[in-house]
N, C-alpha and C positions, 0 to 999 in steps of 0.2 A: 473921724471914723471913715474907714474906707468905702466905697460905695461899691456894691459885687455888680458883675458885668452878668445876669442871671443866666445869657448865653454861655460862657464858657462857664460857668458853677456846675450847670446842667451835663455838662460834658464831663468836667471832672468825677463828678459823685455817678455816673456812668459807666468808666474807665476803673473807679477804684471795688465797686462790685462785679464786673468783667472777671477783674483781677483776682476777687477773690475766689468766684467760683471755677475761674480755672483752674486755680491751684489747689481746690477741695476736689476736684474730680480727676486731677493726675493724680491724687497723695493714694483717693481709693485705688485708681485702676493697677498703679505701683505695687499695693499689698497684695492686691486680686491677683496679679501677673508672677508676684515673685513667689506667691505658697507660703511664705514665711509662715512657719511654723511656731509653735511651744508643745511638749508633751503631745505631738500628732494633731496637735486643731489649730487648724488656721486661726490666727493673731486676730482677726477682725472679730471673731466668734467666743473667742477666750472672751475678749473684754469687753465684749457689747452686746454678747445675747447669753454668754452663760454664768451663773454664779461657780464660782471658784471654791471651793472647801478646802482650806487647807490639811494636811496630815497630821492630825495631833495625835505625839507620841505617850503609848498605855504609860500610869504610872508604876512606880517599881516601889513593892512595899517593903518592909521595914525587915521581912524576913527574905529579902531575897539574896541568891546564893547564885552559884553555875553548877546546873546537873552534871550525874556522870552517866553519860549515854554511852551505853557499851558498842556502837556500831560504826562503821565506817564513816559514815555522811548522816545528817540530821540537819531539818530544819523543821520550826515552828514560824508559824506564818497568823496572825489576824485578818480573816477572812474577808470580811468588808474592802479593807486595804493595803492587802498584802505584806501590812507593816512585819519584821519580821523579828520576834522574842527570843528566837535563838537560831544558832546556826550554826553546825560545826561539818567542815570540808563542803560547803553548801553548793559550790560549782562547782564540784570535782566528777567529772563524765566518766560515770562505773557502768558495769550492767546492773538492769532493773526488771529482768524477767516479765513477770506476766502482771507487774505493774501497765506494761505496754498495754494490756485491753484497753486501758484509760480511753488510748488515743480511737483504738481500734471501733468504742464504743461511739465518741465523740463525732466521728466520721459518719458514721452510718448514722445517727440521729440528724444530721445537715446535709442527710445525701436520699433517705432513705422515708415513706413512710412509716411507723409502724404497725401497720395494716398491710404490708407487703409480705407478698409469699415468696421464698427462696425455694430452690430447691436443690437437695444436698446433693453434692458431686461425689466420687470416689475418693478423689484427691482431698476431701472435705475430713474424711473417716478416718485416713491412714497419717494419723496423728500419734503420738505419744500419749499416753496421760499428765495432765488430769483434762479429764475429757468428758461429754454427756451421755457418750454413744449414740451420739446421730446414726440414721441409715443412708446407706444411697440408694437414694430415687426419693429418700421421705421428703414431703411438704411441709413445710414451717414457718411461722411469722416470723419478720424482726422483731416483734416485741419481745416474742420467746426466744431468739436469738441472745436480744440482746441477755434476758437475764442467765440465759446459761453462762453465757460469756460471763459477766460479774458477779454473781453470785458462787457459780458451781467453777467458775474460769476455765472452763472448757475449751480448749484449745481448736475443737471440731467446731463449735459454735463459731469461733473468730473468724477463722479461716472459711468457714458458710458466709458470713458477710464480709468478708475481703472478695470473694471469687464470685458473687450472686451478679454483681452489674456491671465489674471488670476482670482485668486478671489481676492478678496476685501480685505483680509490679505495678502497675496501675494504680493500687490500691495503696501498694505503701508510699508510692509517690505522693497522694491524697496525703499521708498521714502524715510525711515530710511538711509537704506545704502547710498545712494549721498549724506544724509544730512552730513555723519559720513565724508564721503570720501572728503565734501568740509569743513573741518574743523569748522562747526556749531554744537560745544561743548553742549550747552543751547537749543536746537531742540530735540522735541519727534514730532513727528505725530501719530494720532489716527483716521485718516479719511481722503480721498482724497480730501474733500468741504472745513473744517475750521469747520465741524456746532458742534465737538465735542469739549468744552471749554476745555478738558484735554490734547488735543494737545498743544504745548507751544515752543515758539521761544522766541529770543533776539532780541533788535533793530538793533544790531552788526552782530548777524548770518544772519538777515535779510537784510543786504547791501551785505553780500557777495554771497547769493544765488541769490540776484535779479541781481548783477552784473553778475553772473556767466549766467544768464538766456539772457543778453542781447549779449553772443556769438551764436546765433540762430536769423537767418532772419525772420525767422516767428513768434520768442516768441516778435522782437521788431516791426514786421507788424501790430500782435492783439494788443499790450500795446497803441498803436499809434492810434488806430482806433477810432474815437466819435462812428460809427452808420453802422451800414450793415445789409444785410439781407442774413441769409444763407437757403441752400435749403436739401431739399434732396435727395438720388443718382435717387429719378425716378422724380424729383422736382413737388410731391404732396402738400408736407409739408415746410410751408416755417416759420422762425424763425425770425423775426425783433431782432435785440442787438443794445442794447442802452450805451456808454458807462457812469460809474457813476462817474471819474475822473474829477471832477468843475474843475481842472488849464488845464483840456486836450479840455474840450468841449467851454471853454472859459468864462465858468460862473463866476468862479473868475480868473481875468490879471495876467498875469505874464511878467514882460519885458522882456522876453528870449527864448528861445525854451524847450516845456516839448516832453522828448523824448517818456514819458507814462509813467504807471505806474500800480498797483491793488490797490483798495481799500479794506475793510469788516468791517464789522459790527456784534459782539452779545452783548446779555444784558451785559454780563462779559468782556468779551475783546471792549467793547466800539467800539468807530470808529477809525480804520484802516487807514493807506496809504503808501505805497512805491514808492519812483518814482524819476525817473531820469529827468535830465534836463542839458541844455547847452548853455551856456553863451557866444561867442568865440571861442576859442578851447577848452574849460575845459568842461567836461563832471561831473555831479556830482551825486551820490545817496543820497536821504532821506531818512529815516525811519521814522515813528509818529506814536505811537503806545498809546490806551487807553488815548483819549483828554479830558479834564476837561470838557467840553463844550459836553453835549450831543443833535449836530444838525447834520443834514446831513452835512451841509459845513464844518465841525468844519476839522477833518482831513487837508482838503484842504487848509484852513487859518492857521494853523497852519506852513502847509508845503510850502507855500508863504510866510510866515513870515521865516522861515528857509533859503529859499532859497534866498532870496533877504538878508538879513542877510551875508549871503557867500561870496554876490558881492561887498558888501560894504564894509566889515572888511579884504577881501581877494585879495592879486591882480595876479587873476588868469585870 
């Protein structure tokens, strides 16, 4: 048996833990330094402070088939995780009219109290329809902005909170930037209303902004609304909203709950609708963008045929 020299032993097992926590504290500072990412979160975070959920895909039942969606672009989306059930021309960058509020709305809730007073410009009034008839000079909250805006899609409401705390460019720069910031590749805006057909989304970016819209109490209060009347702050002037959603106001049935939605309408981008809905627990988003079928209803039948489609082929 060999006999240890306790001096050098002492030095060895000194040297060989040195060694190791130098090379524990370069390995962090490495990850720390280089950002190395997955899915936007730092590597260290993924795997040592968060649980992971994988995506488990719905199952597909015994009657399931592929609709015939009469419109341009379509997509069905599972709201929780974007998973997507159908999708026809799903990135294809059209116009989406006064889908745009979406954004319009989004903005001013992350920018804006609801307890704020605007006060309406000229330039706010000399809109097209479909409009609330704002006044200029009237006083008004965003709360009441915003539901003109989505419920009655008043184009006078949008363009009051595009213009309240910037100008009109300003503002759609805001709406560019969230668009960029929520991964909506296929999105340009050119206007706070929709009434500019150069603005252009996808049926795809358009499930992930409306989804993103529905973490806000008040963006899913207005979506949900048939009919209100808003006033204003000296309650002169008062604003009936009508909402134009057929599966919300019950014009055309739907077996399920619509949680709401936006419609729009132009000559180019045809008729519009975005909307969510919920069946049990599953929550879902539709997109129906530019329908074959040029009637008021056509959106909403299209987007009933989608939906009911979902239930049947899916067993969510």
């Amino acid at each position: 048996m060999v006999k240890r020299n306790s001096k050098y032993y002492y030095i060895l097992v000194f040297l060989i833990i040195l060694l190791i926590t130098v090379g524990y504290v370069g390995f962090k500072a490495t990850f720390k330094s280089s950002g190395a990412t997955i899915a936007n979160t730092v590597i260290n975070n993924q795997y040592f402070k968060k649980k992971v959920d994988p995506v488990i895909p719905p199952v597909k039942s015994n009657n399931f088939t592929q609709p015939n969606i009469l419109a341009k672009s379509a997509v069905l989306v599972r709201q929780s995780d974007k998973y997507p059930l159908y999708e026809k021309n799903q990135d294809e960058s059209i116009s989406i009219a006064s889908i745009t509020k979406v954004m319009t709305v989004i903005v001013s809730l992350e920018n804006y109290k609801l307890s704020d007073v605007v006060v309406v410009k000229k330039e706010n009034t000399e809109v097209i329809p479909s409009k609330i008839f704002l006044k200029e000079g009237e006083k008004i909250t965003v709360d009441s902005l915003i539901d003109g805006a989505l419920i009655a899609s008043g184009n006078d409401a949008a363009n009051a909170l595009a213009t309240a705390k910037w100008t009109r460019e300003e503002f759609i720069e805001l709406m560019n930037e969230k668009a960029e910031e929520l991964g909506m590749t296929k999105t340009k805006f050119f206007d706070p209303a929709g009434l500019d057909d150069n603005g252009k989304s996808s049926a795809r970016d358009i499930a992930i902004m409306f989804s993103y819209g529905l973490n806000f109490e008040k963006f899913k209060q207005s979506i949900s609304t048939e009919a209100k009347d808003i006033l204003s702050t000296d309650e002169k002037q008062v604003h009936p909203l009508k909402n134009s959603n057929r599966l919300l106001t019950g014009e055309i049935m739907f077996d399920g709950e619509i949680i709401g939605g936006k419609t729009g309408v132009t000559d180019l981008a045809g008729h519009t609708l975005v909307c969510a809905a919920k069946r049990g627990e599953t929550t879902v988003v539709g997109v129906i963008l530019n329908t074959y079928n040029n009637t008021k209803s056509a959106s909403a039948e299209e987007m009933k045929k989608l939906l009911d489609w979902s239930y049947i082929s899916y067993l969510i």
